[in-house]
Backbone as a printed PyTorch tensor [residue, N CA C, xyz], in Angstrom:
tensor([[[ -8.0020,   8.9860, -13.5890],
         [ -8.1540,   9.7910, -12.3880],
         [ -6.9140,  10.6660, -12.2070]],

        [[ -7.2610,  11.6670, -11.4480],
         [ -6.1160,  12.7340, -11.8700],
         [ -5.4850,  12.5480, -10.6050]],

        [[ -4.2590,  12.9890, -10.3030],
         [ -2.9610,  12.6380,  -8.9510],
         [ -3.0500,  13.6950,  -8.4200]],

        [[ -3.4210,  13.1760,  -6.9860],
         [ -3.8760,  14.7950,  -6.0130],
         [ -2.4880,  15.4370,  -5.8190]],

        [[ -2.5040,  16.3170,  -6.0800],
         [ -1.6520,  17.4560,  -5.7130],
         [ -1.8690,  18.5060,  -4.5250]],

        [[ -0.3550,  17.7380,  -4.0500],
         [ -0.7250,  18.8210,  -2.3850],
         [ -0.5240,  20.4870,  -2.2660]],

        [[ -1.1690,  21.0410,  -1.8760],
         [ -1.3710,  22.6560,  -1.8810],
         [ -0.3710,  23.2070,  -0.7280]],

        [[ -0.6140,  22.5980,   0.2810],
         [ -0.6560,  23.1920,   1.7210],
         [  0.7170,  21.9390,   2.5020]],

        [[  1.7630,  22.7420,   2.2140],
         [  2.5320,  21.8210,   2.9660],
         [  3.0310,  22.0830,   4.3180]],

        [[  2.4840,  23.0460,   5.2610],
         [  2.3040,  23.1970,   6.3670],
         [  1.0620,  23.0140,   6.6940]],

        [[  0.9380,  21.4570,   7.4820],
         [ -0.4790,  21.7610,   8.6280],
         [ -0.4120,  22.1430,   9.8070]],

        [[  0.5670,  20.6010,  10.1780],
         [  0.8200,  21.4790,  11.5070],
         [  1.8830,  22.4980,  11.6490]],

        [[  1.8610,  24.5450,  11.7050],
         [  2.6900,  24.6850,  11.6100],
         [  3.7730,  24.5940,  12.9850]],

        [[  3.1810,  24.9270,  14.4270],
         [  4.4620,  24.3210,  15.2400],
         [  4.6560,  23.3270,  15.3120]],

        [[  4.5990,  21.7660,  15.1410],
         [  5.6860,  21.3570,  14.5440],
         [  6.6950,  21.1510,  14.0510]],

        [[  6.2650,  21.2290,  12.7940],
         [  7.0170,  21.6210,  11.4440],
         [  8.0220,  22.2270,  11.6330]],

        [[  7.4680,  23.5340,  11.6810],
         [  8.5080,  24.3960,  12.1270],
         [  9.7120,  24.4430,  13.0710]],

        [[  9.4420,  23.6630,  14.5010],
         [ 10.4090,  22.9880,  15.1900],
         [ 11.0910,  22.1690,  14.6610]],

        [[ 10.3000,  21.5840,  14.0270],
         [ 11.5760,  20.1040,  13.0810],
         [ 12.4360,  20.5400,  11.9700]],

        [[ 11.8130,  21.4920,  11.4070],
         [ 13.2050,  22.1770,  10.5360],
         [ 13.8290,  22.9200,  11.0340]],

        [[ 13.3270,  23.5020,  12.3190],
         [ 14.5520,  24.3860,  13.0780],
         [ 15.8020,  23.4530,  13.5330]],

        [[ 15.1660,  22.5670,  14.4140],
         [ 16.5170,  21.1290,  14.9030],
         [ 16.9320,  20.6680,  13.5300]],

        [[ 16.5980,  20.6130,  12.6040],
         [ 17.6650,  19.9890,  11.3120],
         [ 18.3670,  21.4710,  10.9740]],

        [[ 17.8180,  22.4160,  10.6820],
         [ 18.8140,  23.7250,  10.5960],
         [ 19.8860,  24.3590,  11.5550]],

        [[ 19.8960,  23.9220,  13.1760],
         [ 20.4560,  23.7660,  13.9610],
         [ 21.4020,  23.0140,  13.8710]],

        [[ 21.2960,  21.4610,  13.3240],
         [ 22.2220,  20.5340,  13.1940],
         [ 23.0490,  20.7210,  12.4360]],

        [[ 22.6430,  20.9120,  10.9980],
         [ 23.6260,  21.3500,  10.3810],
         [ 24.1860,  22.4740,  10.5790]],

        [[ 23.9710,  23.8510,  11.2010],
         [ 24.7570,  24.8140,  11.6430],
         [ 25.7440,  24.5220,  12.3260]],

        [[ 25.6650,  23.5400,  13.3280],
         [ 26.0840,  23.4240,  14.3840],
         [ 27.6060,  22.3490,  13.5420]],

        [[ 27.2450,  21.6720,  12.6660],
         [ 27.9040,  20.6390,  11.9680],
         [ 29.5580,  21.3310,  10.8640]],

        [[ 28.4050,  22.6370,  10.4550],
         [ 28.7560,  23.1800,   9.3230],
         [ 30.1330,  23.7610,  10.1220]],

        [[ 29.6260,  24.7570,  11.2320],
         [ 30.4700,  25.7140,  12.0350],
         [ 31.7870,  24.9730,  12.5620]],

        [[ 31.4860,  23.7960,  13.0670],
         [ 32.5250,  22.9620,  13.7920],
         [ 33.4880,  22.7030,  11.9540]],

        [[ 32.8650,  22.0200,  11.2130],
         [ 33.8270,  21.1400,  10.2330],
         [ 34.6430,  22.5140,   9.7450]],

        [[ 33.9750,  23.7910,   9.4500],
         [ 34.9840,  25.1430,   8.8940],
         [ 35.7530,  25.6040,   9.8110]],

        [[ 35.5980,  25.8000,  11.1710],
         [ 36.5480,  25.9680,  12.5040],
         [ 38.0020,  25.2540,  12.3670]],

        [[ 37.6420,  23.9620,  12.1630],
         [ 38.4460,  22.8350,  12.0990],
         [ 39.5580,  23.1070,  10.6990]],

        [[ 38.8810,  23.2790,   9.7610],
         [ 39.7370,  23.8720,   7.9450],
         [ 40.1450,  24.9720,   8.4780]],

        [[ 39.9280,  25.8210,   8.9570],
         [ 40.4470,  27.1000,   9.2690],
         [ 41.3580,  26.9420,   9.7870]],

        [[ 41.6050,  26.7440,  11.2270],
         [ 42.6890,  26.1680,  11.7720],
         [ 43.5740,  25.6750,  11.1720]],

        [[ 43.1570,  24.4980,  10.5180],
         [ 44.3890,  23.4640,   9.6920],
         [ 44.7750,  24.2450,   8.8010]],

        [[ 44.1930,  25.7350,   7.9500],
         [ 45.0280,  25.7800,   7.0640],
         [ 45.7430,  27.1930,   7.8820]],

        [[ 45.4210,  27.4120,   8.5760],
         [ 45.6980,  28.6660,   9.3950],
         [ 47.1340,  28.6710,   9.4470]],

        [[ 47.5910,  27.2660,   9.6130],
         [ 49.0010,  26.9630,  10.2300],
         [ 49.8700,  26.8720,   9.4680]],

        [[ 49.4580,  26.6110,   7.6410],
         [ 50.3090,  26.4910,   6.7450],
         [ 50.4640,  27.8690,   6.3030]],

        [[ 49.2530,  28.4540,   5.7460],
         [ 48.9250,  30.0180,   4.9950],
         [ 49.2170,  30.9030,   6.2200]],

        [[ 49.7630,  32.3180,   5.6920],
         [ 49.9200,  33.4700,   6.5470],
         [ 48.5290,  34.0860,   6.4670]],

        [[ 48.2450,  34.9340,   7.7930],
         [ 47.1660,  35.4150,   7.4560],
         [ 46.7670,  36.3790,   6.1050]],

        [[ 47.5610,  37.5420,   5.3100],
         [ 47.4050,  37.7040,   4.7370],
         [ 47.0000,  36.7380,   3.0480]],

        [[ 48.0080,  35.9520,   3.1750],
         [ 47.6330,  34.4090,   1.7990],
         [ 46.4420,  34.1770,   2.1160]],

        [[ 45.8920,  33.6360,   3.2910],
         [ 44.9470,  33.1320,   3.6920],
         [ 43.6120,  33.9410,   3.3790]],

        [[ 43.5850,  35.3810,   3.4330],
         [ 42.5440,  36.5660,   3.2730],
         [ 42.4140,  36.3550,   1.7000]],

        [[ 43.5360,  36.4270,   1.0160],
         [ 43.6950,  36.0570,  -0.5220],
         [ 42.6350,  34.6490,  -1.0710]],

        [[ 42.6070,  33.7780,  -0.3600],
         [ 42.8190,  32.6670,  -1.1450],
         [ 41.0360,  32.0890,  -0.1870]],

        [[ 40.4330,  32.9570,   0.8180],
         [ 38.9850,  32.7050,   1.1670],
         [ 38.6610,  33.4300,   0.9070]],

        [[ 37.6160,  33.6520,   0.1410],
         [ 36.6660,  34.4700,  -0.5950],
         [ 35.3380,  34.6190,  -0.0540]],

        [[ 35.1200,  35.1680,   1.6890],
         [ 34.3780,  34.6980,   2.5280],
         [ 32.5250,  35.3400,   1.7450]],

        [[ 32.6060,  36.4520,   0.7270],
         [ 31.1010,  36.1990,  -0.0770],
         [ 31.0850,  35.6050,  -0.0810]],

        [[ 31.3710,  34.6870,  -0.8250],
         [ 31.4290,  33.2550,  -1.8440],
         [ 30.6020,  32.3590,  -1.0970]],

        [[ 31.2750,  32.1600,   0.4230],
         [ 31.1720,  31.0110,   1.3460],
         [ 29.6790,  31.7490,   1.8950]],

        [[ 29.1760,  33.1890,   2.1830],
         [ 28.1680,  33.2390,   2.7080],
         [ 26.9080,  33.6060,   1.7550]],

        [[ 26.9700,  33.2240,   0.7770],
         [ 26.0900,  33.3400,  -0.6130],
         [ 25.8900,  31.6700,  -0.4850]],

        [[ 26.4380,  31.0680,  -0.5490],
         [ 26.8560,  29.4040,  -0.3660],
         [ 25.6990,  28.9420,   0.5560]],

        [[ 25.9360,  29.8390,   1.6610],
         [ 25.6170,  29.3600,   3.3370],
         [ 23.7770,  29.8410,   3.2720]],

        [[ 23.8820,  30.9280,   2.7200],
         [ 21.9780,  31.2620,   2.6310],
         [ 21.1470,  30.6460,   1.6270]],

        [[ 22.0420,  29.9940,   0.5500],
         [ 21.5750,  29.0740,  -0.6130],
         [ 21.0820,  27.6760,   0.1210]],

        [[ 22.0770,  27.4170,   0.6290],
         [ 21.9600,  26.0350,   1.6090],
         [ 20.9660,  26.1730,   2.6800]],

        [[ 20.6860,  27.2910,   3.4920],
         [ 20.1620,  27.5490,   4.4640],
         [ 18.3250,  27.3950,   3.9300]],

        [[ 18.0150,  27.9090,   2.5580],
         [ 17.0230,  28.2300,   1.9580],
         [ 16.2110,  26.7500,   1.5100]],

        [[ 17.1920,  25.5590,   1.1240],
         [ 17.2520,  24.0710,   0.5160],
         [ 17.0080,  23.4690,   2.0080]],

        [[ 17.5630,  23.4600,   2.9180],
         [ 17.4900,  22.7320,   3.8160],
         [ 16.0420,  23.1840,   4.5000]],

        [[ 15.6160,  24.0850,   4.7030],
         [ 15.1430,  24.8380,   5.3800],
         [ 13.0300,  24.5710,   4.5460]],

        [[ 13.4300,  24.2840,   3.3710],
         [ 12.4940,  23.5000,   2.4010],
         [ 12.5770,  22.3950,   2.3980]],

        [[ 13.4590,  21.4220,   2.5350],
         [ 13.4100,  20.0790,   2.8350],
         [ 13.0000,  19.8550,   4.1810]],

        [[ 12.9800,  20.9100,   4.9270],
         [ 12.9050,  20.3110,   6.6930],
         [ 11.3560,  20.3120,   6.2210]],

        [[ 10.6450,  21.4680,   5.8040],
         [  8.8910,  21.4560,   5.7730],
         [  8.8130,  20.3300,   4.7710]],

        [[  9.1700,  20.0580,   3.9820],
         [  8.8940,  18.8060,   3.2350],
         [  8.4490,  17.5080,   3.7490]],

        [[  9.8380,  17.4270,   4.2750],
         [ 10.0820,  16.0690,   5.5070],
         [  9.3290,  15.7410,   6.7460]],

        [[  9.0220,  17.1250,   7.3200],
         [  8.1620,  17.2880,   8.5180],
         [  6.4410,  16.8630,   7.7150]],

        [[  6.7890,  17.4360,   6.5920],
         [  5.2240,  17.0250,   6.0820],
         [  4.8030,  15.6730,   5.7370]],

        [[  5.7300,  14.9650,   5.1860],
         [  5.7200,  13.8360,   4.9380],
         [  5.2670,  12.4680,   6.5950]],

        [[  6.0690,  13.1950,   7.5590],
         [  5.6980,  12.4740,   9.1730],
         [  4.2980,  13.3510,   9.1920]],

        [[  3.9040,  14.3720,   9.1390],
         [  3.0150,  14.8390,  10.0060],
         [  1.6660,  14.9470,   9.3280]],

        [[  1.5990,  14.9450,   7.7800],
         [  0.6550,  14.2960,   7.2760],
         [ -0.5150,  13.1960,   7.6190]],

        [[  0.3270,  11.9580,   7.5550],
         [ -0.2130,  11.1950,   7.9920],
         [ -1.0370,  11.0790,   9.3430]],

        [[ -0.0770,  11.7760,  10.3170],
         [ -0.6600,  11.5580,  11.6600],
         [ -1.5840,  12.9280,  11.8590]],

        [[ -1.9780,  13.2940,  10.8910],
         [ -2.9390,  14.7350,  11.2300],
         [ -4.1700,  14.1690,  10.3390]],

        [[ -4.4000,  13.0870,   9.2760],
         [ -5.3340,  12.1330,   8.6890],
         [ -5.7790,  11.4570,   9.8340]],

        [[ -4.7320,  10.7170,  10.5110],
         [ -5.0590,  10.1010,  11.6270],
         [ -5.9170,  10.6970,  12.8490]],

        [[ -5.0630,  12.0730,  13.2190],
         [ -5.6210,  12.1570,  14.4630],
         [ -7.5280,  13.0280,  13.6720]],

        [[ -7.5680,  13.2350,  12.7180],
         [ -8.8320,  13.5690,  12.3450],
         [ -9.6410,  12.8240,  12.7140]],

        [[ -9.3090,  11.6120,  11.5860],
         [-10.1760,  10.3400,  12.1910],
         [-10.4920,   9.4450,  13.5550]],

        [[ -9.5250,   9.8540,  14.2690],
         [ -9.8330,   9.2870,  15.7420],
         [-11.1840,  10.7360,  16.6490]],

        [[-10.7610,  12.0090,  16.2800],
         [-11.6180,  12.8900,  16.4150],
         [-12.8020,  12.4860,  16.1230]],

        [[-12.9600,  12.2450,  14.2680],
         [-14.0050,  12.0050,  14.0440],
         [-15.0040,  10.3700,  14.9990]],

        [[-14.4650,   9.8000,  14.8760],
         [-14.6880,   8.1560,  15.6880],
         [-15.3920,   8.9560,  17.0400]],

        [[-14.6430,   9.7060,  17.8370],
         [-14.8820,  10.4590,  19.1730],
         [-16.6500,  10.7330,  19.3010]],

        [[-16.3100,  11.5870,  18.2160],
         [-17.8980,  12.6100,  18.0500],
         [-18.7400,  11.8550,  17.3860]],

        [[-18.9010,  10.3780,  17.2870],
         [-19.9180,   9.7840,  16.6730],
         [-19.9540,   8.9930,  15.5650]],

        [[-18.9600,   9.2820,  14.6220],
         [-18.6850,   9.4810,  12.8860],
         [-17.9440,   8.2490,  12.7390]],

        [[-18.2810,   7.6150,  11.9090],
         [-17.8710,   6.1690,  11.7740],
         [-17.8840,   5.8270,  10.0220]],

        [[-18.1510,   6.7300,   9.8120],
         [-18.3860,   6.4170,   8.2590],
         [-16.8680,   7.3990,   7.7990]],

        [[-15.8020,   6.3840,   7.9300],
         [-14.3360,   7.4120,   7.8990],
         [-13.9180,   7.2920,   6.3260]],

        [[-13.4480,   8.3940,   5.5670],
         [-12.4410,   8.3690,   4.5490],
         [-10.9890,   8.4320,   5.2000]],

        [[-10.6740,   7.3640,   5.4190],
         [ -8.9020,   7.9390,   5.7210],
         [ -7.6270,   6.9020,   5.2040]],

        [[ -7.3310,   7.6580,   3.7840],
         [ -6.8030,   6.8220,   3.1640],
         [ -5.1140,   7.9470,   3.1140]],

        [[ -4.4340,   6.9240,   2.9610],
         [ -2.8750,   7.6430,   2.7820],
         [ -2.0510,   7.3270,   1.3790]],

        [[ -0.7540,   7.9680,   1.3780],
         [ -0.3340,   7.7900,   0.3640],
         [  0.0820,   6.0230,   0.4150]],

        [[  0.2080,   5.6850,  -1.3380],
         [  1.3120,   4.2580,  -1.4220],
         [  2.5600,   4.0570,  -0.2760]],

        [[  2.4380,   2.9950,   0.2650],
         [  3.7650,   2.1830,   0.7180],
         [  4.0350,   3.5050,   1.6630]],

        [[  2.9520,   3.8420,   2.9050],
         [  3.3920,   4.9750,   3.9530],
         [  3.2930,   3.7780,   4.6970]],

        [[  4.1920,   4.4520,   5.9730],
         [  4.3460,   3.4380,   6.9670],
         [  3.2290,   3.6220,   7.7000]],

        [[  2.0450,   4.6950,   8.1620],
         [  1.4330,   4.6680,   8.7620],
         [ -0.0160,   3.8230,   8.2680]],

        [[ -0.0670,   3.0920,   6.8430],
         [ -0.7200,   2.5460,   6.7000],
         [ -1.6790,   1.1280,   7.2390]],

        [[ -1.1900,   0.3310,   7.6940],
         [ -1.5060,  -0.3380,   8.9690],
         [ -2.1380,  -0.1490,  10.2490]],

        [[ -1.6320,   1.6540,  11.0570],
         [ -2.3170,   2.1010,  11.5850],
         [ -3.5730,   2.6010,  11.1290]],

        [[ -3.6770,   2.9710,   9.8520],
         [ -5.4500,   2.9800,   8.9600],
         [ -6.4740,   2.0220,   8.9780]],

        [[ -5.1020,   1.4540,   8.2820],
         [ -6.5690,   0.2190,   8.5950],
         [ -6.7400,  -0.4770,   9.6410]],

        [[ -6.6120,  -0.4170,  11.1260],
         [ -6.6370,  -0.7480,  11.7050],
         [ -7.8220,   0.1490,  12.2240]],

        [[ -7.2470,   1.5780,  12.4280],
         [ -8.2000,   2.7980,  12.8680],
         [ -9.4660,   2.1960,  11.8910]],

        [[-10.0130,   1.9360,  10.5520],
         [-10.9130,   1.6010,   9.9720],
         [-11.6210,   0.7480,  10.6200]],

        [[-11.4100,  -0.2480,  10.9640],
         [-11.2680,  -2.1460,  11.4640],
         [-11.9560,  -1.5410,  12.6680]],

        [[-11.1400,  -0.5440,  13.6810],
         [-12.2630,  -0.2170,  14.6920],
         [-13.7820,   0.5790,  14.6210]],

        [[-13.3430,   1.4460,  13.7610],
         [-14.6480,   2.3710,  13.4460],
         [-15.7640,   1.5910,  13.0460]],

        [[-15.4440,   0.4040,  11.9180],
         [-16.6510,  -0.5210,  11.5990],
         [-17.3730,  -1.1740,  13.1500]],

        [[-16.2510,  -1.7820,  13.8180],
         [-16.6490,  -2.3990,  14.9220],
         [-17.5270,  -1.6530,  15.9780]],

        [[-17.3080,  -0.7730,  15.8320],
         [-17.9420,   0.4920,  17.0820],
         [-19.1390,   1.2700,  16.3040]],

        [[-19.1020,   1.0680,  14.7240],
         [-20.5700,   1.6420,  14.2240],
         [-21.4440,   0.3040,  14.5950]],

        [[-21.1360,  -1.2890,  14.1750],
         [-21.7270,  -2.3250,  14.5480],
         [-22.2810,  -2.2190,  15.7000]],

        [[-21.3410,  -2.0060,  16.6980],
         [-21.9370,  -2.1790,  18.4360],
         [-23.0260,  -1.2360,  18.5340]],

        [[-22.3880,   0.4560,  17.8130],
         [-23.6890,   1.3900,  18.2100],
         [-24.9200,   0.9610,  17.4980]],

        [[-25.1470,   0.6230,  16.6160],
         [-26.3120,   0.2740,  15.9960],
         [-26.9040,  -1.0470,  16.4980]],

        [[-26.2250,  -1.6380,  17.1960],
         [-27.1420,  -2.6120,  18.2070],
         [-27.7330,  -2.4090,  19.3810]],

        [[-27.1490,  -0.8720,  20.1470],
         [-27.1850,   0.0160,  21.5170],
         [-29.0130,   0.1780,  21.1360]],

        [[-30.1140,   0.4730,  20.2030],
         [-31.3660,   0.4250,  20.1590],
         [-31.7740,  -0.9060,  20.4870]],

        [[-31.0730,  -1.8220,  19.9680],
         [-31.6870,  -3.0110,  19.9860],
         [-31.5180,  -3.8550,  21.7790]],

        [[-30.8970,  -3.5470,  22.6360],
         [-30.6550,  -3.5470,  23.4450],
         [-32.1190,  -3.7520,  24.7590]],

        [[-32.5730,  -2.8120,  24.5250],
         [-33.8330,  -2.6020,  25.7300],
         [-34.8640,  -3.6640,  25.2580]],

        [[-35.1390,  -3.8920,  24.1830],
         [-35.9730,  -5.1090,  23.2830],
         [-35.6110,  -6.2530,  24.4530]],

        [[-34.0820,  -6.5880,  23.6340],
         [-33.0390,  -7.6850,  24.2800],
         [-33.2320,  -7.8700,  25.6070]],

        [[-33.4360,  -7.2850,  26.6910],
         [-33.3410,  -6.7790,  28.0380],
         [-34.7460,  -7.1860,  28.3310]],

        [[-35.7300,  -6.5280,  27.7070],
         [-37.1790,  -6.8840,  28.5140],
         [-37.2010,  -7.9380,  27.8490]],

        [[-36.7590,  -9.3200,  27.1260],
         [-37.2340,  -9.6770,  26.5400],
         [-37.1400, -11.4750,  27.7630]],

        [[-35.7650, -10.7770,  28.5590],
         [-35.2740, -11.7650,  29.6410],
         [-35.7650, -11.2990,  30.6520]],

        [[-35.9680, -10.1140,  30.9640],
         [-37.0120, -10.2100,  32.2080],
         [-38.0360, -10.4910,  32.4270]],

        [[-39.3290, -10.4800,  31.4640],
         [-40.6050, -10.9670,  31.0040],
         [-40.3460, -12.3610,  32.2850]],

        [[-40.2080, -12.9730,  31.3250],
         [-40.0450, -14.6770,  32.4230],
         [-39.2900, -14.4910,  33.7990]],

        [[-38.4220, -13.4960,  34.0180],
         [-38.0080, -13.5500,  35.3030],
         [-38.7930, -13.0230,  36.2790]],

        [[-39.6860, -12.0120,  35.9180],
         [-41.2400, -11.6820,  36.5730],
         [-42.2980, -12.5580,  36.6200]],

        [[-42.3660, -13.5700,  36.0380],
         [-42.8780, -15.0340,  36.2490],
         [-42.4250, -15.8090,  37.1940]],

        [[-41.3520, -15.8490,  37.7450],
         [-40.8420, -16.6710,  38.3280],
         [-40.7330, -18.0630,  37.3110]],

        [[-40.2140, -17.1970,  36.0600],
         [-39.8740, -18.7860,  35.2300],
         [-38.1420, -18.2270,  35.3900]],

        [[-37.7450, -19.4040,  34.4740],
         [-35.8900, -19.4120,  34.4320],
         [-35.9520, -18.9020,  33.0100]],

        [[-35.0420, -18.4060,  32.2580],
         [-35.2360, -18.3920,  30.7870],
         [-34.5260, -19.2400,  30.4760]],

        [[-33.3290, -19.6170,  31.0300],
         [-32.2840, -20.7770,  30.7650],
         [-32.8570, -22.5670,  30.6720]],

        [[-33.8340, -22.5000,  31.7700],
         [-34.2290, -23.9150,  31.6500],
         [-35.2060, -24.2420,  30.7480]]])
């Protein structure tokens, strides 16, 4: 059997997109403070001119859009990896909603949301069981009133 290969690594895209913005944020925010900090410290040894010499600020912003490009692909990665699952999920609770009980919803190996599957499964069986007894019901029903229109007991 052949290994599904994922196409589409944005589903949900706001999400996603929020979650690699706050990890691209973080590290901006991380990046800016730790070079502030080197700057300074070397600010005090190097003259400014040495200092113009010896940062090669291309360098550092060729660096910074390389990184920006990696992270920025790992955030949709990562976001896909959480939001995957719970977009299998929330299908199948949709589907359960509108009737549909006959669910495919299987996830990758060793995901944490696996448990919540089969559980979501475990109910869907239980709730196709009940509906398919919902006909049998009115049978069931006249079947105890009969004798209670007698003035019999059905119990005794």
């Amino acid at each position: 059997m052949e290994k599904y290969r994922r196409k589409n690594f944005i589903t949900r895209k706001g999400y996603q997109l929020k979650f690699t913005a706050v990890i691209i944020l973080s590290m901006l925010f991380i990046t800016i403070f730790t070079v502030s900090m080197l700057y300074f410290d070397i600010y005090r040894v190097f003259s400014p001119d040495e200092l113009s010499e010896l940062i090669r600020w291309d360098i550092y912003f060729i660096r910074a859009g390389i990184l920006l490009v990696a992270v920025s692909a790992a955030g949709i990665f990562l976001s896909h990896k959480i939001i995957g699952p719970i977009h299998r999920i929330y299908d199948a609770l949709f589907s359960i909603n509108e009737g549909e009980f006959d669910l495919n919803l299987t996830l990758r190996n060793g995901d944490d949301f696996n448990k919540i599957s089969e559980e979501i499964l475990r109910l869907a069986a239980a709730l196709e069981e009940v509906s398919n007894k919902i006909p049998e019901l009115p049978l069931e029903i006249a079947s105890y009133q009969a004798p209670l229109k007698g003035g019999e007991n059905p119990d005794a």
